[in-house]
C-alpha positions in Angstrom: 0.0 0.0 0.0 0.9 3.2 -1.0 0.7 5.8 2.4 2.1 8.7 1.1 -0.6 8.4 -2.3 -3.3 7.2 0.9 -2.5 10.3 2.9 -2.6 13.1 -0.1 -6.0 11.4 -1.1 -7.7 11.8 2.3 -5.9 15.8 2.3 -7.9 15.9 -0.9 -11.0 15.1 0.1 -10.6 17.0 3.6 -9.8 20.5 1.6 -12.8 20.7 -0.2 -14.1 22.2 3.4 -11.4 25.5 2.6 -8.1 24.3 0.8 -5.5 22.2 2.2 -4.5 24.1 5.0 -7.9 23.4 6.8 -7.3 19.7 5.8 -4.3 19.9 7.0 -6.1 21.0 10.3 -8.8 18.7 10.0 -6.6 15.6 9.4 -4.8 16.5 13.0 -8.2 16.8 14.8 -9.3 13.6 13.6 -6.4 11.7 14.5 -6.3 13.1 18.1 -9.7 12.5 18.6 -8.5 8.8 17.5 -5.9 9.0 20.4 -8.4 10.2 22.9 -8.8 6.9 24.8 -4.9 6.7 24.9 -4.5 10.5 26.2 -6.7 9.5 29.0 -4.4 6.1 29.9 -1.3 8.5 29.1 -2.4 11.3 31.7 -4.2 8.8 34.1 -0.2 7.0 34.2 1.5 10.4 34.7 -0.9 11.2 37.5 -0.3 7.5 39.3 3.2 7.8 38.6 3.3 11.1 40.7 0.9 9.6 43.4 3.3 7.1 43.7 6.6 8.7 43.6 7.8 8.8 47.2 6.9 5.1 48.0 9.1 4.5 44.3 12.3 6.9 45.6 11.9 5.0 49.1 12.5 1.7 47.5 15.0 2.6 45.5 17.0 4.3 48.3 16.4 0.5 50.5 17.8 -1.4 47.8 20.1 1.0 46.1 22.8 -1.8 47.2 21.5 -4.8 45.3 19.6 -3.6 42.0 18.4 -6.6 41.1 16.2 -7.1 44.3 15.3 -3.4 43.5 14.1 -4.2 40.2 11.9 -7.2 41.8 10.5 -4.9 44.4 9.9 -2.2 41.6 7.9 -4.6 39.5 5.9 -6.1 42.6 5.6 -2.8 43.3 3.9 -1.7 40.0 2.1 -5.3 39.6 0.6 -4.6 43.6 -0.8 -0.9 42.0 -2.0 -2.1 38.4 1.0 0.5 37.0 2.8 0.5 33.9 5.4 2.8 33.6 5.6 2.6 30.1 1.8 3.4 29.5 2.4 7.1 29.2 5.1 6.5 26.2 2.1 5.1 23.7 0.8 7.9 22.1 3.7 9.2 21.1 5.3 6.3 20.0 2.0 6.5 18.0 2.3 9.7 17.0 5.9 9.7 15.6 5.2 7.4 12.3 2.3 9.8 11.6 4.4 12.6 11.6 7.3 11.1 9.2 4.7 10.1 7.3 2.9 13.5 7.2 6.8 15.5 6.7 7.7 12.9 3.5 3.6 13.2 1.9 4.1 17.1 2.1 7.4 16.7 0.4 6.3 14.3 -2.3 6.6 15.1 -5.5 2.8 14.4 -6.4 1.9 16.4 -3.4 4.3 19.6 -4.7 3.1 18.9 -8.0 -0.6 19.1 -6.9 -0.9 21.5 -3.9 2.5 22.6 -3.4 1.5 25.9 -4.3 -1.6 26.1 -2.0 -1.5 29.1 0.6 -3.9 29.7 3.8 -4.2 32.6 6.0 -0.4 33.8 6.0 1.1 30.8 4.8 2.3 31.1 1.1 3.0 27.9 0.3 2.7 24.5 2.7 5.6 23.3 1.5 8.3 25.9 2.1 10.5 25.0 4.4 12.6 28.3 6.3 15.0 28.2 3.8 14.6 27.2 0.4 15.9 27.9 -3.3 13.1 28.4 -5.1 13.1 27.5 -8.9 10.0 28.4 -11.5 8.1 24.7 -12.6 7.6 24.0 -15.9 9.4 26.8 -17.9 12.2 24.8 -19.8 15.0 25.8 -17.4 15.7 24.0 -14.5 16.8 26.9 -11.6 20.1 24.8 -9.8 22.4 24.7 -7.5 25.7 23.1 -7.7 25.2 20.3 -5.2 21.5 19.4 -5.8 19.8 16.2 -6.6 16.8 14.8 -9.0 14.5 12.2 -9.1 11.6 11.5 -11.5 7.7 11.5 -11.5 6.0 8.2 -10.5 5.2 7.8 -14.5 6.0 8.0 -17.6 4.7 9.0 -21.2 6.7 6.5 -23.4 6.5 6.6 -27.5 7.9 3.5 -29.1 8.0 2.4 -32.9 5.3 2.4 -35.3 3.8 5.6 -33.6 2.3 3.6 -30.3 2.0 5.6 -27.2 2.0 4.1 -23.5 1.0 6.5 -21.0 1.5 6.0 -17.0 3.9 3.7 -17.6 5.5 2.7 -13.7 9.2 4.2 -13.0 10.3 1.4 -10.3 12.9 3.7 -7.8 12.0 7.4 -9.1 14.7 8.8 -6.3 17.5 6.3 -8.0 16.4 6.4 -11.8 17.8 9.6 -12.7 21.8 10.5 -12.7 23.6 13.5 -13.6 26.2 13.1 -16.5 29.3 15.0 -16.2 29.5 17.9 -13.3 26.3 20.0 -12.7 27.4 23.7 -13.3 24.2 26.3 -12.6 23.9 28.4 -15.7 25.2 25.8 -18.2 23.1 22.5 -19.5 22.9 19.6 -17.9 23.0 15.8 -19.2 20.8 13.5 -17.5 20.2 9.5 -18.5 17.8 7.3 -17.3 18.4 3.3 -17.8 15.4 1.9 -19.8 15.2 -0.7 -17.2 14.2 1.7 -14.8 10.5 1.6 -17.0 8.3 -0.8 -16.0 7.9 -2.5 -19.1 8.2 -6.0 -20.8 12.1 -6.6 -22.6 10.0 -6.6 -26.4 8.4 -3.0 -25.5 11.7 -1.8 -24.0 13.6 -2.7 -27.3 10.9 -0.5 -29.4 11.3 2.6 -27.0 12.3 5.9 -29.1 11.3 8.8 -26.2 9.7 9.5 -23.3 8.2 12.1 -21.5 9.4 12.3 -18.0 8.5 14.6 -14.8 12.1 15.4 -13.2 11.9 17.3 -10.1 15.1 18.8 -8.2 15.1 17.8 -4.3 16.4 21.1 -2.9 14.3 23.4 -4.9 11.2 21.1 -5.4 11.3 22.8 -9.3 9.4 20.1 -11.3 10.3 20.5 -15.2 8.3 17.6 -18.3 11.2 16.2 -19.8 12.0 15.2 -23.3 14.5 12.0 -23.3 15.4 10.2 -26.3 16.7 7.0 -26.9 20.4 6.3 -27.1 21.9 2.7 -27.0 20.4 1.3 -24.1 19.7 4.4 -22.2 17.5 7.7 -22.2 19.2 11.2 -22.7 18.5 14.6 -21.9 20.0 17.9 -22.4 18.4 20.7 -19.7 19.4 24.4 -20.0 19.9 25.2 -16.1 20.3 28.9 -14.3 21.4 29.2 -10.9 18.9 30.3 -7.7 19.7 31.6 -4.5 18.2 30.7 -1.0 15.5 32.5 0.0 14.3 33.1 3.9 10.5 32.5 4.4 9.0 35.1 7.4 5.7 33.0 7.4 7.7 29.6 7.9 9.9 31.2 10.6 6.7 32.8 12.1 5.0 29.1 12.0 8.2 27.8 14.1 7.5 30.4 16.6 3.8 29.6 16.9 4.7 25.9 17.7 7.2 27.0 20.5 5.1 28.9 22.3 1.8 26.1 21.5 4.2 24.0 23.2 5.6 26.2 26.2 1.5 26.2 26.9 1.3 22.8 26.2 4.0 21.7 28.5 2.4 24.2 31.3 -1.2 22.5 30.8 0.7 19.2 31.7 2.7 21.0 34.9 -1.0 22.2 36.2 -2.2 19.0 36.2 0.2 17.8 38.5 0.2 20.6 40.8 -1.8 18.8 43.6 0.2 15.4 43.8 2.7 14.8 45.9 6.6 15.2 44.2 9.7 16.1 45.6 12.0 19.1 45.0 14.5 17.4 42.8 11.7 15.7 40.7 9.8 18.8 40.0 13.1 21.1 39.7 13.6 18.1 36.7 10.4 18.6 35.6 10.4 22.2 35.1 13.7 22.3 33.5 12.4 19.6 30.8 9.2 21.8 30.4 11.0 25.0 29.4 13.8 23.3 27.6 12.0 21.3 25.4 10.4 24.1 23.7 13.5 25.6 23.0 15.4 22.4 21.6 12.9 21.8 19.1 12.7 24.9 17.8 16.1 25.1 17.5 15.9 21.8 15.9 13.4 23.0 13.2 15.4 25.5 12.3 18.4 23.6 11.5 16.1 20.8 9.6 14.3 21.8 7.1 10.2 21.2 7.8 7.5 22.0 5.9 5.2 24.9 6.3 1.9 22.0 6.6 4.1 19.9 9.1 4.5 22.8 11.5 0.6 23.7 10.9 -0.2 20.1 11.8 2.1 20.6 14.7 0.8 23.5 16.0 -3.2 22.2 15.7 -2.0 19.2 17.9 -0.6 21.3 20.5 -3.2 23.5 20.6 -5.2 19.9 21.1 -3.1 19.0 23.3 -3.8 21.4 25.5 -7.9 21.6 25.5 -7.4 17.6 25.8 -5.7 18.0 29.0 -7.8 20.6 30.1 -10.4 18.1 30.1 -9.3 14.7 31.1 -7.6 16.2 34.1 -10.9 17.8 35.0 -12.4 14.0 34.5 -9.8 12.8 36.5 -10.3 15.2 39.6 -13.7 14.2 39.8 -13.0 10.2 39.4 -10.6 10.7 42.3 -13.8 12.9 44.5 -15.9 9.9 43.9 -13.3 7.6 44.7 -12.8 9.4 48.6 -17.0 9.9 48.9 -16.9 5.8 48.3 -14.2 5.9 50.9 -15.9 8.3 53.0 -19.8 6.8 52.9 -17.7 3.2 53.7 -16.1 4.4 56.7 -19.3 5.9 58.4 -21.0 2.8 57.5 -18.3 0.6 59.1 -18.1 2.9 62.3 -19.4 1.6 65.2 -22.2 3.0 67.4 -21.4 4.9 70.2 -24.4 4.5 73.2 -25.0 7.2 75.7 -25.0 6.1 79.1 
């Protein structure tokens, strides 16, 4: 199965509500709202795992001596409470493939090629990235660096002998197919050659090839261009007149970054309050606090230095800002689990107390 086609159809069919962007935002609400049930486990963990803290430490400082025993009374310990520690990792192991999936759809070349382009509310395109050298599609010059790479379309128009046409034919590899003859010098043309095994053809229909027409797309600029190759020997050549581009900063990327740091600081601070009335000691909360505020910071930093798409950072940001009303809520539905929990206690104690007779 094909994710990345799987992923840019259901974007499709989500942006008829207003453009990809919204689809974009839509696609993130639906797949937390998938998660819910696992937010709940994740914050219902966090919460025991704070609960439960001292009597943890207290063990651990018993048996600091032999840690094997420690480990055994650790796992009794979390067997005797009905705890996994591991419970709050889930949803973000969860979470991760969709957003690698998400980054390499948005930078697909059938997503560029279709919505690329598309822009919503400051956004000019969802798949800049902060920096980027931005070449013009389809004009018959492809703009270049010195260092960057190609790869082809999905497909291919192929002409072979005796004027017969196959269209769509299958490229197998499209990020391997295409090389680079000689050196690649912006401003001069460049030779590219495709093997004609790379077409997904029988060897009789390879043998009657004379052209093709071929999407090539550069990596670094995502500048798609509908090349002409011809046949030569056992190969397919192209001759490309080039020009060279220069990186260009995107404000509303670097604007989008921002918005997820500070999504996040909030998010990380919705996650602090919830904690706020269980019991934790200084060095676990001074560790706490120091993750919280420097978390924000090494992503951001980290997004900066790799390059992300505008539509990955919005899909980002709409999870945090999920993230947040989520655990708004489920800690709301926890505080009251945990009231009905001591009235049960309460109403079972003055139940079980015993009569006291004047005399």
């Amino acid at each position: 199965m094909d994710f990345t086609t799987l992923t840019i159809d259901i974007l499709k069919t989500l942006s008829i509500v207003g453009g990809y962007g919204v689809g974009i935002i839509l696609l993130t609400i639906i797949i937390r709202a998938a998660m819910w049930p696992l937010g709940v486990s994740q914050q219902r963990s966090m919460r025991t795992m704070q609960m439960l803290q001292p009597k943890m430490k207290a063990i651990q400082e018993r048996y600091k001596s032999n840690p094997q025993v420690m480990q055994q009374k650790m796992m009794e310990f979390y067997k005797e409470h009905k705890f996994n520690p591991m419970a709050g990792c889930f949803p973000l192991l969860i979470q991760m493939p969709i957003f690698i999936l998400l980054y390499s759809t948005l930078m697909s070349p059938q997503f560029i090629q279709l919505a690329g382009d598309s822009h919503f509310l400051f956004i000019n395109r969802l798949d800049a990235t902060l920096k980027t050298s931005a070449g013009i599609s389809h004009d018959g010059t492809l703009g270049v660096s010195k260092y960057d790479t190609f790869m082809t379309g999905k497909t291919a128009k192929v002409y072979l002998k005796d004027d017969e046409v196959l269209s769509a034919v299958k490229i197998d590899k499209p990020n391997k197919a295409i090389e680079v003859q000689g050196d690649l010098t912006p401003g001069e043309n460049v030779d590219f050659k495709i093997s004609l095994d790379s077409l997904n053809l029988k060897f009789s229909q390879l043998d009657q090839i004379e052209k093709a027409e071929i999407d090539v797309m550069d990596v670094q600029t995502k500048e798609t261009e509908t090349i002409d190759f011809v046949r030569k020997d056992g190969i397919l050549t192209a001759t490309v007149p080039t020009k060279e581009v220069k990186t260009s900063f995107h404000y509303d990327v670097a604007i989008l970054i921002a918005l997820f740091a500070l999504t996040m600081f909030f998010s990380q601070k919705a996650m602090m309050a919830m904690n706020k009335n269980t019991q934790q000691d200084a060095a676990a909360q001074a560790m706490q606090k120091s993750m919280n505020t420097f978390m924000p910071i090494m992503l951001t930093f980290t997004f900066i230095i790799i390059p992300i798409p505008a539509g990955v950072l919005l899909y980002l940001i709409s999870s945090n800002c999920f993230q947040v009303l989520q655990t708004v809520i489920i800690n709301k539905q926890l505080e009251n689990e945990d009231k009905k929990k001591e009235e049960k206690i309460d109403d079972l104690d003055v139940a079980n107390a015993k009569q006291i007779k004047e005399k």
